[in-house]
N, C-alpha and C positions, 0 to 999 in steps of 0.2 A: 196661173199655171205654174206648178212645181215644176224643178229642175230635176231629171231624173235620172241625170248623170250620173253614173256610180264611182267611184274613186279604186282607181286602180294602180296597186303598187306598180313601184318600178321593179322590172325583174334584176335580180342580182347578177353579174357579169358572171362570179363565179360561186359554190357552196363549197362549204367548210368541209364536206364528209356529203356521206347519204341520207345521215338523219337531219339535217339542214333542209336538204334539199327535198326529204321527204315532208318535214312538218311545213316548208313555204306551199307543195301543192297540196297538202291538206284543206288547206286555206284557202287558195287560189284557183281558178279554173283557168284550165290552158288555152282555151277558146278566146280570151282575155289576150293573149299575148300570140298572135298569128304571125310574127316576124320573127319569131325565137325557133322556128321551126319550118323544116322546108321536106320538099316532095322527095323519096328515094321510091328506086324502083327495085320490087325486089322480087326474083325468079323462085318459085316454091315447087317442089317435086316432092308427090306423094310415094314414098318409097315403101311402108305400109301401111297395114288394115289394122284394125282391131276391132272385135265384137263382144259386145256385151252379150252373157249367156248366165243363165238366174240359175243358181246353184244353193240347194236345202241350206239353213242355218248352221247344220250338224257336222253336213261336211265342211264347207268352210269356214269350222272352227276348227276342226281335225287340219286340214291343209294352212290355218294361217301356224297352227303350231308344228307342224314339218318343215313350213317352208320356213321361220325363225330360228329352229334348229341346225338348219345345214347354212343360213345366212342369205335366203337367196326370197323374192317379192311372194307372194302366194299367188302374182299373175303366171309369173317364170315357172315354178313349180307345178300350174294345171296344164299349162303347156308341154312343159317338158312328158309328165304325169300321160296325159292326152295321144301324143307324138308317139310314146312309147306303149302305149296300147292299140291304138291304129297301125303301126307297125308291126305288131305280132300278131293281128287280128288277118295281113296281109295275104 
């Protein structure tokens, strides 16, 4: 019967930076080290929505170069875009 023990680092106390401590879990799987980590409980509040809405090629190529122009997402600007048209539509 093989040993089928795997060999598991010791985890380091502390990382030199983020890319230390990136390339250790590269390597490593955190399920390996169940004492380096403990339960928090954390309160989450959906404050909002967002919907995906399929928009022609044409236009949102027309909108991502408005919206790089004035420095603002091409999500911000069909909204803005959108808001200001249902309001005059009012």
């Amino acid at each position: 019967m093989r040993n089928t023990k795997k060999h598991i680092d010791p985890l380091p106390d502390e990382f030199a930076g983020y890319e230390e401590a990136a390339e250790f879990w590269d390597t490593h799987d955190t399920t390996d080290y169940p004492e380096a980590f403990q339960t928090v409980e954390v309160k989450a509040e959906l404050r909002k929505r967002h919907y995906e809405v399929e928009i022609d090629e044409d236009v949102i190529k027309v909108l991502g170069k408005q919206a790089q122009t004035v420095g603002i997402t091409v999500s911000r600007l069909a909204t803005d875009m959108l808001r200001q048209q249902i309001l005059s539509a009012a």
